[in-house]
C-alpha positions in Angstrom: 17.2 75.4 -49.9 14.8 78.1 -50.0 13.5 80.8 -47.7 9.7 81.5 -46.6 9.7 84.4 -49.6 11.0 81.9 -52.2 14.6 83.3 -52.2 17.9 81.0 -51.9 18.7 80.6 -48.0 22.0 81.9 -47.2 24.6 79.3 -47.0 24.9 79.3 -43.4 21.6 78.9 -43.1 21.9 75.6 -45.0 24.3 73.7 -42.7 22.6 74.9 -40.0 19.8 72.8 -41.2 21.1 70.3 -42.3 23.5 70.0 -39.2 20.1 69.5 -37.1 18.2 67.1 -39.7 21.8 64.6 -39.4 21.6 65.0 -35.4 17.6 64.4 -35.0 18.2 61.4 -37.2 21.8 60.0 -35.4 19.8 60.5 -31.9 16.8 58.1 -33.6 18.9 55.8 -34.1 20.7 55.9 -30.8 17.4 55.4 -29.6 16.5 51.9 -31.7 20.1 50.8 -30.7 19.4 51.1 -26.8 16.1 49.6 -27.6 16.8 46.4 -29.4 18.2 44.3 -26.5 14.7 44.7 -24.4 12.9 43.7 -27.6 15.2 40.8 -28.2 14.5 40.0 -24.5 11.0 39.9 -25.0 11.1 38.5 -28.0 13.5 35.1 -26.2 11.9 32.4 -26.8 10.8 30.3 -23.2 13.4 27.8 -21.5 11.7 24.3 -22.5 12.0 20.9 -21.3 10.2 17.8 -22.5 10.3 14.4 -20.5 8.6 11.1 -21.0 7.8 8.4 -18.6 7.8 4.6 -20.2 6.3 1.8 -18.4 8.4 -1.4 -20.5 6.2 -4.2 -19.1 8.4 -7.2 -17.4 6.9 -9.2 -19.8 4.7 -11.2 -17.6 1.4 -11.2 -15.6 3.1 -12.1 -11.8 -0.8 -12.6 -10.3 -0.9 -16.3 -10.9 2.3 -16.8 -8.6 1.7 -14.7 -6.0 -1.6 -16.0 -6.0 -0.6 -20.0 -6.3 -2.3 -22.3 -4.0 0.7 -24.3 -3.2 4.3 -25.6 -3.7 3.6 -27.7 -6.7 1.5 -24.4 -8.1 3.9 -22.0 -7.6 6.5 -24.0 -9.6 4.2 -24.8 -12.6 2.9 -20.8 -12.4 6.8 -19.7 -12.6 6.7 -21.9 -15.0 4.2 -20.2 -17.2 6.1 -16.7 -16.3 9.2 -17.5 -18.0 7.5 -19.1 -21.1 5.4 -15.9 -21.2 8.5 -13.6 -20.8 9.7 -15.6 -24.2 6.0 -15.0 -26.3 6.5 -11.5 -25.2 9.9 -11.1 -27.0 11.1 -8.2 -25.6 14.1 -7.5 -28.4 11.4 -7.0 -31.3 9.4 -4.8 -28.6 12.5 -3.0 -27.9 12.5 -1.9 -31.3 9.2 -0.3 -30.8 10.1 1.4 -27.8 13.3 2.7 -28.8 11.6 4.4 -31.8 8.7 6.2 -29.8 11.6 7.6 -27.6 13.5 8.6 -30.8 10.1 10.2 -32.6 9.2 12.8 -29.2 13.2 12.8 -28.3 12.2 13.6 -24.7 15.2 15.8 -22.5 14.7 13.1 -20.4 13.2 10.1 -19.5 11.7 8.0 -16.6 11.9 3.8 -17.1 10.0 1.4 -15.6 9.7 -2.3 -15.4 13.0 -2.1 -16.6 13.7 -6.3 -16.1 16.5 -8.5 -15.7 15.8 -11.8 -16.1 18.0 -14.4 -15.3 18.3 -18.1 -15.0 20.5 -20.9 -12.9 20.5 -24.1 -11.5 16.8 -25.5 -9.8 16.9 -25.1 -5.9 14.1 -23.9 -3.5 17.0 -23.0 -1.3 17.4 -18.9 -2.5 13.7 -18.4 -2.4 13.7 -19.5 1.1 17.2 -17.8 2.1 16.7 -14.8 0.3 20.2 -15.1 -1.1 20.1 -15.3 -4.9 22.5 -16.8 -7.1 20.8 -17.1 -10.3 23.0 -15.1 -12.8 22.9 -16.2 -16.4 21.3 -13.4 -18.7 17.9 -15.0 -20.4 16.6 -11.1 -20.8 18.8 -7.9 -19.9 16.2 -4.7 -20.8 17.9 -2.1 -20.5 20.5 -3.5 -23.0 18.4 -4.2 -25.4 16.6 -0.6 -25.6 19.8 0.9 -25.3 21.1 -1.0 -28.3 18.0 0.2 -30.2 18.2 3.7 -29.1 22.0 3.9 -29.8 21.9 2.1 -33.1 23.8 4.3 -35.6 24.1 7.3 -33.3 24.3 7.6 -29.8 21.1 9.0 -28.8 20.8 8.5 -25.0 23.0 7.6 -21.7 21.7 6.0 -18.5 21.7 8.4 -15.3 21.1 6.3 -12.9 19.7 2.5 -12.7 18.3 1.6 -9.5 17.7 -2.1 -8.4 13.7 -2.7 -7.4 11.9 -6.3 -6.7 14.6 -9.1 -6.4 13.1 -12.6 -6.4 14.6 -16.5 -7.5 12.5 -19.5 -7.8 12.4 -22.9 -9.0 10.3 -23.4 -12.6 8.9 -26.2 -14.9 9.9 -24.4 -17.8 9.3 -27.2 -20.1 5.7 -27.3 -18.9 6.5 -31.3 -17.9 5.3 -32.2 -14.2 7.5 -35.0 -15.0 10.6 -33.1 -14.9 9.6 -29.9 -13.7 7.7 -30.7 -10.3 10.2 -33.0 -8.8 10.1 -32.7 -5.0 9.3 -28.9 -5.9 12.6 -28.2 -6.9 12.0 -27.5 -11.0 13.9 -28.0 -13.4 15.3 -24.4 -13.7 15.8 -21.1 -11.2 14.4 -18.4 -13.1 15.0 -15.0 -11.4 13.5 -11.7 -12.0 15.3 -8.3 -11.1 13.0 -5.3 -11.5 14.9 -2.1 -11.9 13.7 1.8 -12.5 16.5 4.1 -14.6 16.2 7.9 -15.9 17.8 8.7 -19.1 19.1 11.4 -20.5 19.4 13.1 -24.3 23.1 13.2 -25.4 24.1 16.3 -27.1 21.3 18.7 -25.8 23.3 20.7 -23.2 22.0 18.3 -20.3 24.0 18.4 -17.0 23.1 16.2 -13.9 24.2 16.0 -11.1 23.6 15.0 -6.9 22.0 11.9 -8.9 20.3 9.6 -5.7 18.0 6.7 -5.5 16.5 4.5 -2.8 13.4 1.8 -1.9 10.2 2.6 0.3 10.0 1.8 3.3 6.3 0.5 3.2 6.1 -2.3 1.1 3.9 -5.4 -0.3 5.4 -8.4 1.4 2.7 -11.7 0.2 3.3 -15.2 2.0 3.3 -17.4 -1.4 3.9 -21.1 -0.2 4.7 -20.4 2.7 7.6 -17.6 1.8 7.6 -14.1 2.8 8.8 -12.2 -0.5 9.8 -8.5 -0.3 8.5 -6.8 -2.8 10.9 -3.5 -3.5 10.0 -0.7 -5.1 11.5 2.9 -4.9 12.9 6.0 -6.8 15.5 7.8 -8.4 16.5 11.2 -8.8 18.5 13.8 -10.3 19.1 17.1 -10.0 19.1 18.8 -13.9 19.7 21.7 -16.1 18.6 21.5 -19.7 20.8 23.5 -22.0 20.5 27.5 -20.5 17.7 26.4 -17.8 17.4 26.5 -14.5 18.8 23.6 -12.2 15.7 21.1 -11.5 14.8 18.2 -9.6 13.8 15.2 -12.0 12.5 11.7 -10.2 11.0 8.6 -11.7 9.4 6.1 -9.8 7.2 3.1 -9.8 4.5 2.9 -7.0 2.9 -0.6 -6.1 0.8 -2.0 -8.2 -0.5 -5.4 -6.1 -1.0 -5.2 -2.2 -3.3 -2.5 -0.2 -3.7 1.1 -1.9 -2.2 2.1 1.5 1.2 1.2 0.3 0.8 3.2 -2.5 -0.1 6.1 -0.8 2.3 5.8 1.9 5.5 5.5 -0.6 3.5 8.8 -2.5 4.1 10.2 1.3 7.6 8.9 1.7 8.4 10.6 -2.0 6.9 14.1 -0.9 9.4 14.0 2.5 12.0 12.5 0.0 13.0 13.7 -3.3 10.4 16.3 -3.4 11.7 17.8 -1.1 13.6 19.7 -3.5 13.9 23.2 -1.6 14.8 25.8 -4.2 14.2 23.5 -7.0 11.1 22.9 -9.1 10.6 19.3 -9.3 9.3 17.3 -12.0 7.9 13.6 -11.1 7.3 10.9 -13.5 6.1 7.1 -13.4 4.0 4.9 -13.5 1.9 5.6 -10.1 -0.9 2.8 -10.3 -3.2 5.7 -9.0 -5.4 8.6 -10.4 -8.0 10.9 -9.4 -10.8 10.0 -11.5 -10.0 6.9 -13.5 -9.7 4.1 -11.0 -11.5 3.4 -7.9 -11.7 5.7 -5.2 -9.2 3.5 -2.8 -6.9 3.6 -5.9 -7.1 7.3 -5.7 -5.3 7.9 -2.7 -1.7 7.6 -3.9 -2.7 10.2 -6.6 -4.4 12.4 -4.1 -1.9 12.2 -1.8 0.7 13.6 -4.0 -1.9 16.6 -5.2 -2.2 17.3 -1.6 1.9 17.6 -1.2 1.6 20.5 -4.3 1.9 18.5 -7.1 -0.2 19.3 -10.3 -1.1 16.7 -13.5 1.2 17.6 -16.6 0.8 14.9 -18.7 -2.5 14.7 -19.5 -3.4 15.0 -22.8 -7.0 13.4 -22.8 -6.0 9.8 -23.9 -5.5 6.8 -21.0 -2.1 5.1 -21.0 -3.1 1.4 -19.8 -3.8 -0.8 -21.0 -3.7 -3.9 -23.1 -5.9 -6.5 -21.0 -3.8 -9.2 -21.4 -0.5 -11.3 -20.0 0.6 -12.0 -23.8 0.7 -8.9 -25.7 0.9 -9.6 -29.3 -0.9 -7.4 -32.0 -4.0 -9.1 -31.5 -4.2 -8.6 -27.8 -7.4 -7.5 -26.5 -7.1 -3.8 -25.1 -8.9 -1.7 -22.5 -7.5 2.0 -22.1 -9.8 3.1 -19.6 -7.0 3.8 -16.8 -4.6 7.0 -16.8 -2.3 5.7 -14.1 1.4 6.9 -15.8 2.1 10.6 -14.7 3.9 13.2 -15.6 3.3 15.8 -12.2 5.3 18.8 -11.3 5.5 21.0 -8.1 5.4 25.2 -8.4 2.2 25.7 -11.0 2.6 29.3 -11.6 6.5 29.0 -12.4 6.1 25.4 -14.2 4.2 25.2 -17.3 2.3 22.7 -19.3 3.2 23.4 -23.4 1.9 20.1 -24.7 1.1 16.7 -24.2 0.8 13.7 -25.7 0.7 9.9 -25.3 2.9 6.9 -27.5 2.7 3.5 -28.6 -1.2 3.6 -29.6 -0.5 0.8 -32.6 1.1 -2.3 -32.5 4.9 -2.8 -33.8 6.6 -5.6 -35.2 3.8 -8.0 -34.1 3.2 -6.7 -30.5 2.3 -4.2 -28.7 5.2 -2.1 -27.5 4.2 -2.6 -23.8 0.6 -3.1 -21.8 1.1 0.8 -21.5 1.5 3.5 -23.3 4.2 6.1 -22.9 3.4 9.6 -21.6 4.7 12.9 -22.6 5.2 16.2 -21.9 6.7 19.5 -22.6 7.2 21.5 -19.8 7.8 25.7 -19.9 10.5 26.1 -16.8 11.4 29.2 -14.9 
């Protein structure tokens, strides 16, 4: 060390120095110490959720029955609905299914059409009562996707199933009037059990809990030979938190798809005073809605608009249409027509809940059919 005239600095002069340069460079680092944790902080990456709604198609188109001009009609067109549930072959579509849920590995998931099919002895007697007896399994879906899903590794658990349409009635499955129309009775019950479910991702931190579900209280209710039939639709809920996120509200639902668009847009209503309703909680909403603002007609639109109105904003939009393959039978060669975006992802709070990304499934056929006449709908969501 050398002073300003060239000379050798005393030694006191030396650790005097150097005792400042070792403090100025200790309080530096003291500094980047205190420091680090508001970088890291801004640095965090964002809490992220990503959820999928899946329209499974029942397997059937139900128009012809509802529609049937009489007793005789009605049996033959139930007929035609169970023999169509078969050509749709729902295990090989399960497949399908199960592996566009395993590819985007959604949080979470919203089901729909989620059918039970069942068969039992012919009888007019529990479409007139209303008290259905039918219970042999012909097609159970949710335990076929869940068989898929789960194959090798459990992937997925079921929240919550809830129980939609219920309806039993005679067929002539064999498509013989000889055996199948006698005095209108068939020659087989077939009964359909629509249900809605939410799933969830196993090991990816997801807790639920205050898990609810109900049916609207405006429904389609068609006369069809005479018989009133009830058509039930509805929703279920949870309330979520996805590894070190928030709690949310999560609800899947299916709105009407036949009947006036009035009962769509009064069940959007009765969802808005319902499940919601979610106080503190941002809400997330998916299904398939049968309504949209700008895709179907305007009288279709109300549901859609009805539900923007309540606060809720379009997440799932990715700039593809998620319906649909214009056909009952829905092999590979099915015609298609995706002109209608009518499955939603929608959440509540736009400044606090963010779109990331978007994205549809199930654009190409699968193991000779189409996975279902819709697509599925993704999205991942940036929560508070």
């Amino acid at each position: 060390m050398f002073n300003m005239t060239g000379r050798p600095a005393p030694l006191g002069r030396n650790r005097a120095f150097l005792a400042l340069v070792f403090a100025l460079v200790g309080a530096l680092a003291m500094t980047a110490l205190v420091a680090q944790p508001a970088d890291a902080k801004r640095k965090k990456k964002p809490n992220t959720v990503k959820v999928m709604t899946r329209n499974l198609y029942l397997g059937a188109d139900l128009g012809p029955a509802v529609n049937s001009s009489g007793p005789a009609d009605f049996v033959s067109k139930n007929g035609q609905i169970l023999r169509d549930v078969d050509t749709n072959n729902f295990p090989a579509r399960a497949k399908g299914l199960a592996n566009e849920i395993k590819k985007v590995s959604p949080d979470l998931v919203g089901l729909q059409e989620l059918a039970l099919w069942r068969t039992g002895d012919p009888s007019l007697s529990p479409a007139i009562s209303g008290n259905y007896v039918a219970s042999t399994v012909h097609v159970d879906y949710l335990k076929e996707l869940m068989k898929q899903l789960n194959k090798g590794k459990k992937r997925y658990r079921v929240v919550k199933v809830q129980n939609e349409f219920d309806f039993e009635a005679p067929a002539d499955y064999d498509n013989d009037p000889a055996t199948g129309l006698a005095t209108f009775g068939g020659e087989i019950n077939g009964r359909l059990t629509m249900r809605d479910a939410i799933l969830a991702k196993v090991g990816a931190g997801i807790r639920t809990r205050k898990i609810k579900a109900s049916n609207f209280t405006t429904i389609y209710e068609p006369v069809i030979s005479g018989i009133t039939v009830k058509v039930q639709r509805g929703w279920v809920s949870a309330n979520v938190k996805v590894r070190k996120g928030k709690w949310f509200r999560f609800v899947n639902t299916h709105l009407e798809s036949f009947g006036e668009p009035t009962i769509r847009e009064a069940q959007a209503k009765q969802l808005l005073a319902g499940p919601l309703k979610s106080g503190s909680l941002p809400a997330v909403l998916v299904g398939d809605l049968n309504s949209d603002d700008d895709t179907v007609s305007a009288d279709d639109a109300l549901a859609y608009n009805a539900l923007k109105k309540g606060g809720m904003v379009e997440r799932g939009f990715s700039g593809k249409m998620s319906f649909g393959v214009d056909s009952g039978i829905i092999t590979d060669d099915a015609p298609t027509k995706f002109d209608q975006f009518i499955d939603h992802v929608m959440t509540n709070r736009p400044k606090a809940v963010r779109k990331m990304a978007a994205g549809v499934t199930g654009t190409k056929p699968a193991n000779g059919y189409w996975d279902s006449d819709h697509l599925g709908v993704w999205a991942k969501l940036r929560m508070p």
